[in-house]
N, CA, C and O atoms as a MOPAC input file, in Angstrom:
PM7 MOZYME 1SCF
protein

 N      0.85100 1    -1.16200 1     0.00000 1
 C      0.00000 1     0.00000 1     0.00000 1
 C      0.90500 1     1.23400 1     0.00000 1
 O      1.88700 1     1.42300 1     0.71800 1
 N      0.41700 1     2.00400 1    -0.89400 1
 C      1.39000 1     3.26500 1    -0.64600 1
 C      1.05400 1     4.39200 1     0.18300 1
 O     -0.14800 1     4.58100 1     0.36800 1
 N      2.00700 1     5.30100 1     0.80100 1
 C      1.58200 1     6.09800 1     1.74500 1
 C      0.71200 1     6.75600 1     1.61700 1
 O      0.03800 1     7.13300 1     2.57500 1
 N      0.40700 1     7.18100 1     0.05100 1
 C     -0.84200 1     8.12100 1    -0.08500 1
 C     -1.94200 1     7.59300 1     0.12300 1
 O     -2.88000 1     8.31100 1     0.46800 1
 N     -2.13800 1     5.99000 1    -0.05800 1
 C     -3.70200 1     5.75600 1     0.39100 1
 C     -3.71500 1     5.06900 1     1.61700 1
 O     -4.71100 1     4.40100 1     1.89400 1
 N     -2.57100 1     5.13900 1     2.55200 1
 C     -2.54700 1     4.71900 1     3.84400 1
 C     -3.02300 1     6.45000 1     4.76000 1
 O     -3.57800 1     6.72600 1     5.82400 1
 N     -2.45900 1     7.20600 1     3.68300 1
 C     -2.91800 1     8.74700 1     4.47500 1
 C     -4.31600 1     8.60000 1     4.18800 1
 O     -5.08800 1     8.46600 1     5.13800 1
 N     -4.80100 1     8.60700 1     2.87100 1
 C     -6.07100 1     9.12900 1     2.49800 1
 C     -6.99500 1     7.87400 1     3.92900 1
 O     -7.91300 1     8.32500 1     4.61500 1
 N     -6.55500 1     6.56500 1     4.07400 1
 C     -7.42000 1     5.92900 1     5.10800 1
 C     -7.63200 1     6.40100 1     6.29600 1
 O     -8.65900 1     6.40900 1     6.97500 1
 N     -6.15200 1     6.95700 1     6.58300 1
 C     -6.20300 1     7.43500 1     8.59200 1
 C     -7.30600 1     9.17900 1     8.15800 1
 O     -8.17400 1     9.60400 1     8.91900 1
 N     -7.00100 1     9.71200 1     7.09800 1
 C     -7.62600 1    10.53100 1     7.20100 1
 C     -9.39000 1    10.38500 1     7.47600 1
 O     -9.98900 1    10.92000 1     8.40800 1
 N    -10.16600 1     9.29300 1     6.11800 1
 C    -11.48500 1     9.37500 1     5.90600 1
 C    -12.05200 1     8.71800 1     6.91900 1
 O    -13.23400 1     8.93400 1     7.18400 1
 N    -11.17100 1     7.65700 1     7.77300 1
 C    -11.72000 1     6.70500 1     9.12300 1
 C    -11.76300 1     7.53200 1    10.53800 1
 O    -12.57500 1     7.56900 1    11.46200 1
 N    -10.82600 1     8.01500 1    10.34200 1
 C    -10.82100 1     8.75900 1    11.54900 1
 C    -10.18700 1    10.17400 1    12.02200 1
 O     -9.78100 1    10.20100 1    13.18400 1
 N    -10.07400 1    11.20700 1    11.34100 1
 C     -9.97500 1    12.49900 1    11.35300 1
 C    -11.11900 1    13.13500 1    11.10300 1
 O    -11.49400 1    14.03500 1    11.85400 1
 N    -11.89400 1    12.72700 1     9.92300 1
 C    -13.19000 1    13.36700 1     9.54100 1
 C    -13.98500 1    13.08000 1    10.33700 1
 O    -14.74400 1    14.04800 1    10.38300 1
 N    -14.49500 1    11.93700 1    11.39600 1
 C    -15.39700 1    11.60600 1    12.09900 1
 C    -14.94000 1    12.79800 1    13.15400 1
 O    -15.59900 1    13.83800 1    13.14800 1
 N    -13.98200 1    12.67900 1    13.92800 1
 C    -13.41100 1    13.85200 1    14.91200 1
 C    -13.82400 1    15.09300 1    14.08200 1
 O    -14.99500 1    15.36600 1    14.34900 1
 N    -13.53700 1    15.55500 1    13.59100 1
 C    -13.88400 1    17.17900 1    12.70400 1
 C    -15.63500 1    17.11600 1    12.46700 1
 O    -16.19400 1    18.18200 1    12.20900 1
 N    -16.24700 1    16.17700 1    12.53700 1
 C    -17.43800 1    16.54700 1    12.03300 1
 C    -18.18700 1    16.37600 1    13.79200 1
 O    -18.93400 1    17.31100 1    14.07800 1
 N    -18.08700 1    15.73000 1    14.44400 1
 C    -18.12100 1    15.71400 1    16.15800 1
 C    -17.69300 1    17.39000 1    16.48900 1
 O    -18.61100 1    18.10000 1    16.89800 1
 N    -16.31000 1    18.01900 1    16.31300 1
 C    -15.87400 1    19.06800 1    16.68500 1
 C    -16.95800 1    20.34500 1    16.05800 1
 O    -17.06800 1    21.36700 1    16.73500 1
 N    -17.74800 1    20.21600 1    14.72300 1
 C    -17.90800 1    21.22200 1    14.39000 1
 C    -19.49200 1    20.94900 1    13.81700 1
 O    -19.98700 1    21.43300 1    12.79900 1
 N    -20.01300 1    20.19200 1    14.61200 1
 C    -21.72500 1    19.79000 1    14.63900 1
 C    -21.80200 1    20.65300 1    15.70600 1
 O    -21.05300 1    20.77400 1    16.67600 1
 N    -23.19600 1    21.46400 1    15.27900 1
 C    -23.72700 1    22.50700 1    16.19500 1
 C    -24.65000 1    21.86200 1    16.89600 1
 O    -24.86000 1    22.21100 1    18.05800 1
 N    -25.50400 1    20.60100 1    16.20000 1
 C    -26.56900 1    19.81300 1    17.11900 1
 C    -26.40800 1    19.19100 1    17.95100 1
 O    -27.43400 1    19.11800 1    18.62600 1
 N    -25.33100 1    18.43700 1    18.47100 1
 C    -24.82500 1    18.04000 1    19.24900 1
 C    -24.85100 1    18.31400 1    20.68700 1
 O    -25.00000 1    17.30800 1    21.38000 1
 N    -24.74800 1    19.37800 1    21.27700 1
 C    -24.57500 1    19.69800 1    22.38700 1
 C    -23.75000 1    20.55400 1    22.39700 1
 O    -23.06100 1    21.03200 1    21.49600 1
 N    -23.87500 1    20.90400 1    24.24300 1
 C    -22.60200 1    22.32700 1    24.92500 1
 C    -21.01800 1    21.85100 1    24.77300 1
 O    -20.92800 1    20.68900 1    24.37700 1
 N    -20.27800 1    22.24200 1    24.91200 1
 C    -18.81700 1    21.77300 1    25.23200 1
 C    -18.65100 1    22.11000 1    26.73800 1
 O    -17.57800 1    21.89400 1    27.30100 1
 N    -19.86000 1    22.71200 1    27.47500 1
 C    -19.58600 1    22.64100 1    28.78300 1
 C    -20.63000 1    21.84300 1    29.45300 1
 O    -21.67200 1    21.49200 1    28.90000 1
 N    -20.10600 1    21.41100 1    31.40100 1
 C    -20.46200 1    20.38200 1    31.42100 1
 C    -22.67300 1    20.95200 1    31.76700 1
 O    -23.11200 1    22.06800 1    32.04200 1
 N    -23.19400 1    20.06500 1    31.63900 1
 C    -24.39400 1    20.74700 1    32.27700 1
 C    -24.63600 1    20.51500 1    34.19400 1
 O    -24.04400 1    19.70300 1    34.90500 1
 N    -25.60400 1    21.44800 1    34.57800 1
 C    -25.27800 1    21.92400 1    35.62300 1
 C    -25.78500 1    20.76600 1    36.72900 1
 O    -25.44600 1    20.74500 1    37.91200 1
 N    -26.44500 1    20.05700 1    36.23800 1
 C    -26.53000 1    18.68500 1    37.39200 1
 C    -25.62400 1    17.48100 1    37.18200 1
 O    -25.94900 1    16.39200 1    37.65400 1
 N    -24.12300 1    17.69000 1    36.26200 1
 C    -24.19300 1    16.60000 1    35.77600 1
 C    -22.90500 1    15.94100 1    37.21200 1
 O    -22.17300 1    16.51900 1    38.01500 1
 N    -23.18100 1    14.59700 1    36.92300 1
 C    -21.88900 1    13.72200 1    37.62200 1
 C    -21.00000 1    13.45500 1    36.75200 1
 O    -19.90000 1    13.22500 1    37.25200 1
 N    -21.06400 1    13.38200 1    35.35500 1
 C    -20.17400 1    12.82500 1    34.69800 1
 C    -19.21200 1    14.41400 1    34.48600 1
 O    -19.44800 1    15.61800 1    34.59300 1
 N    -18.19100 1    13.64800 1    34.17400 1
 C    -16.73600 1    14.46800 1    33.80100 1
 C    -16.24600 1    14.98600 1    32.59900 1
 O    -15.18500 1    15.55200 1    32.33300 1
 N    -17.48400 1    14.60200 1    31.73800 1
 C    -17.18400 1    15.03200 1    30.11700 1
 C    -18.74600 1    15.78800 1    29.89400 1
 O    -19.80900 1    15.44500 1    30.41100 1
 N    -18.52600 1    16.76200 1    29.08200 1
 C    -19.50200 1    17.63800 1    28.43900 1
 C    -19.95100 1    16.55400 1    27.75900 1
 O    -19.20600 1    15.59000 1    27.58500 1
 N    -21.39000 1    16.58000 1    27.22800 1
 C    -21.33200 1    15.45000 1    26.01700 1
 C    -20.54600 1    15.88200 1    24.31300 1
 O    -20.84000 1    15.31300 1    23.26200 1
 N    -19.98400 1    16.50300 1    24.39500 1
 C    -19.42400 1    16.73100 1    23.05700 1
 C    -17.81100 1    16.08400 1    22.99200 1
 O    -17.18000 1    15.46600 1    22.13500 1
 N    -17.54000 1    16.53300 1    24.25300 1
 C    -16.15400 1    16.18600 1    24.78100 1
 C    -16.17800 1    14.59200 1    25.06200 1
 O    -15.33000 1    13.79200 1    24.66900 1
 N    -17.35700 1    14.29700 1    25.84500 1
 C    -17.36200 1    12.55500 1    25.90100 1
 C    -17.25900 1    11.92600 1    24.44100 1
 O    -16.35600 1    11.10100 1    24.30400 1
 N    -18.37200 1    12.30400 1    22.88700 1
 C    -18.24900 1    11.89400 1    22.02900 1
 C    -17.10800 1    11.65800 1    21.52500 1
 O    -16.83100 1    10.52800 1    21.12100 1
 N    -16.28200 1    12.63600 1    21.46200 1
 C    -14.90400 1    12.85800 1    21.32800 1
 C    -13.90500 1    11.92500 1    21.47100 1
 O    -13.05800 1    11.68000 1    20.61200 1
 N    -14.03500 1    11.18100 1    23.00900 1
 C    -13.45200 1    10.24700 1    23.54500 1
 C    -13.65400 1     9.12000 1    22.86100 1
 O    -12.78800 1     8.42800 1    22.32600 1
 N    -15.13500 1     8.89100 1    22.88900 1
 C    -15.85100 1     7.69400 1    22.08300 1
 C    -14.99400 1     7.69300 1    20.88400 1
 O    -14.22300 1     6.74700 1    20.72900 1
 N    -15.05200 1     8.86200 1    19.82300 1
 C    -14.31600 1     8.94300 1    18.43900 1
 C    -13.32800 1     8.08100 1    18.47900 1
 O    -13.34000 1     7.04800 1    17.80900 1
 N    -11.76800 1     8.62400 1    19.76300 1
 C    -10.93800 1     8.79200 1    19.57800 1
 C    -10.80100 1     7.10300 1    20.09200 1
 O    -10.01300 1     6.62100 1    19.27900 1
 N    -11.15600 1     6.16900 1    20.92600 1
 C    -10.52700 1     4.92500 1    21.16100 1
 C    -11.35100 1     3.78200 1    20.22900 1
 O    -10.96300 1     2.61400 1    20.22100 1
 N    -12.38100 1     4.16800 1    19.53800 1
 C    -13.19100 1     2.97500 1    18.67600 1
 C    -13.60900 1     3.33600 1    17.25300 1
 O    -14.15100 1     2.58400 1    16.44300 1
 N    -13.13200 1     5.10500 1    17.02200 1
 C    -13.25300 1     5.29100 1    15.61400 1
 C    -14.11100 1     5.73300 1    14.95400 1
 O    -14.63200 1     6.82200 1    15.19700 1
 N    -14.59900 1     4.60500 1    13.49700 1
 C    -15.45400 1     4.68400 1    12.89300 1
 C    -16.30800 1     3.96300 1    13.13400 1
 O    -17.20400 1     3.84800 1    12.29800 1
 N    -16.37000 1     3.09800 1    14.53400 1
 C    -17.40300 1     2.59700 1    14.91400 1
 C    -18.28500 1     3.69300 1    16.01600 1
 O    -19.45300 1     3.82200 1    16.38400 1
 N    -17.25300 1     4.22000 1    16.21900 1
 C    -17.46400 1     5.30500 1    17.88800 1
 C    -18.79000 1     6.52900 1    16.88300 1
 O    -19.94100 1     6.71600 1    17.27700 1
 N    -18.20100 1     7.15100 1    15.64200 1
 C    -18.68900 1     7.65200 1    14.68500 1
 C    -20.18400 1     7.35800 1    14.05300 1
 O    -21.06700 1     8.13600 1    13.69300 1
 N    -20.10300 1     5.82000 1    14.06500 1
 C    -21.64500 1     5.52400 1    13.55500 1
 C    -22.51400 1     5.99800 1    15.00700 1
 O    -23.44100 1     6.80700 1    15.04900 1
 N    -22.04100 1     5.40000 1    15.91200 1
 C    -22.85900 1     5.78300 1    17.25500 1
 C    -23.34100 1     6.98400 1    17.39700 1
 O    -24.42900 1     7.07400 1    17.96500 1
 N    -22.70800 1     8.14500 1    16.95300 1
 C    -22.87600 1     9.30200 1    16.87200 1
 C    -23.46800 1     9.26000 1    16.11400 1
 O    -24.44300 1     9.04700 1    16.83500 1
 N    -23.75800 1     9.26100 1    15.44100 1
 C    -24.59600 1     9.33800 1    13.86800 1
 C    -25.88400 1     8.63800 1    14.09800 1
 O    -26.75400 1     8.84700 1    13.25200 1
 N    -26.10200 1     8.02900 1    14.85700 1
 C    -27.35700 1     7.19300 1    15.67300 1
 C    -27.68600 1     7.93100 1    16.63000 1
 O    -28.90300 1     7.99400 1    16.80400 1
 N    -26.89400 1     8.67100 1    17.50200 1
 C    -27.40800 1     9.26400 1    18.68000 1
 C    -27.99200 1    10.68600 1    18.04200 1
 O    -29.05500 1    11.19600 1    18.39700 1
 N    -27.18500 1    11.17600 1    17.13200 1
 C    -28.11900 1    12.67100 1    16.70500 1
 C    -29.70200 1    12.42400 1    15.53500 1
 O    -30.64300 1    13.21800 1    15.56000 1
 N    -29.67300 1    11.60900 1    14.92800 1
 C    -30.47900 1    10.53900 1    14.61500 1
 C    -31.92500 1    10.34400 1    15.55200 1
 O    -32.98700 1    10.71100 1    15.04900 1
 N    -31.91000 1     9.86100 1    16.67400 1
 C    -32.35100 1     9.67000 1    17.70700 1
 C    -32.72500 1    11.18500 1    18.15400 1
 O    -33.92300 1    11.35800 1    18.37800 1
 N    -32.08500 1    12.02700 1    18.27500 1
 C    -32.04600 1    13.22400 1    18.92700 1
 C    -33.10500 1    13.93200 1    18.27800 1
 O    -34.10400 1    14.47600 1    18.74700 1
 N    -32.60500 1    13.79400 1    16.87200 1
 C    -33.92300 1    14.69500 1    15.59200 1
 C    -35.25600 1    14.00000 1    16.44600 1
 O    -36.10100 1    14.62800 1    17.08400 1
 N    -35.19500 1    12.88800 1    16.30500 1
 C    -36.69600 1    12.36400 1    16.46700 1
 C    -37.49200 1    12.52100 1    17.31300 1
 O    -38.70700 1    12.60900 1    17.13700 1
 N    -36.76800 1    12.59200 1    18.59700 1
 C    -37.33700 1    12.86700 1    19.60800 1
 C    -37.69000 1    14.60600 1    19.81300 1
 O    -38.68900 1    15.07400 1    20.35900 1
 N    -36.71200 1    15.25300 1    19.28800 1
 C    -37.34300 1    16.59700 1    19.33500 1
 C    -38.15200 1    16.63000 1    18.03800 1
 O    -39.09000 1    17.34500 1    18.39300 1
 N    -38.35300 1    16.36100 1    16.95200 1
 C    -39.95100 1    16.51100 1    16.28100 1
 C    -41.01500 1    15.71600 1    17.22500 1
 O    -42.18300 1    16.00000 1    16.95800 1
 N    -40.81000 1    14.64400 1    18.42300 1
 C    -41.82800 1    14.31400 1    18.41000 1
 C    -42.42100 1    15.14500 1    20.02300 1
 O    -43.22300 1    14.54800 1    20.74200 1
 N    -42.08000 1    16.04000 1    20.26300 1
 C    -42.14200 1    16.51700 1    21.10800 1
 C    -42.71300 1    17.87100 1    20.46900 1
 O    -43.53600 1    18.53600 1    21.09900 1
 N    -42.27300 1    18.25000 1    19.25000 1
 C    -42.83000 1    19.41400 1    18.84900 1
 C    -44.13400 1    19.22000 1    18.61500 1
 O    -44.93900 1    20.08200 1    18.96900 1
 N    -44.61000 1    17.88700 1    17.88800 1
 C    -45.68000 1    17.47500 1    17.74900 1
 C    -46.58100 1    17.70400 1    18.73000 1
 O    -47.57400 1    18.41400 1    18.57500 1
 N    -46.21000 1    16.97900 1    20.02700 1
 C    -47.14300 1    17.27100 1    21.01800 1
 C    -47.61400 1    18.40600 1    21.56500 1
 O    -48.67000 1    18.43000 1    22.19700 1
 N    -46.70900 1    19.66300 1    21.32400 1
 C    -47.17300 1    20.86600 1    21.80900 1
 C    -48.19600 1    21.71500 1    20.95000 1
 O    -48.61500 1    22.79000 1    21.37600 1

C-alpha cells in the first residue's frame, strides 16, 4: 500500500469523524451541564468515544443525533 492511500485511510476513518463531532452545532454544549456527575460535556465525551473505537465510535454518533432529531420533532408534535 502506498503512503498516499494509507494517508487518504487514517484521514477518511478517523480524522473526519473527529472534525465533524468538533464542528456539529446539534450536538450539544462543550460545557459540562449543571446537574451533571459525569466528567465530560457530552461533546467532549463523544470525542473520547471517536478517539478509542473510531469509525465505529462515529456511527454511534450518527445514531445518537439521529435519535435526537426524532425525539425533538416528536415533542414538537405534542405541543
Amino acid at each position: 500500500m502506498s503512503p498516499l492511500i494509507a494517508w487518504a485511510v487514517a484521514l477518511f476513518l478517523y480524522v473526519l469523524p473527529l472534525l465533524h463531532v468538533v464542528f456539529s452545532p446539534k450536538m450539544g454544549p462543550w460545557r459540562l451541564p449543571i446537574a451533571s456527575k459525569c466528567p465530560f460535556s457530552p461533546r467532549a465525551g463523544w470525542l473520547v468515544i471517536i478517539l478509542l473505537t473510531g469509525i465505529f465510535g462515529w456511527f454511534g454518533f450518527i445514531r445518537a443525533l439521529k435519535r435526537l432529531q426524532s425525539q425533538q420533532r416528536s415533542t414538537q408534535r405534542k405541543t
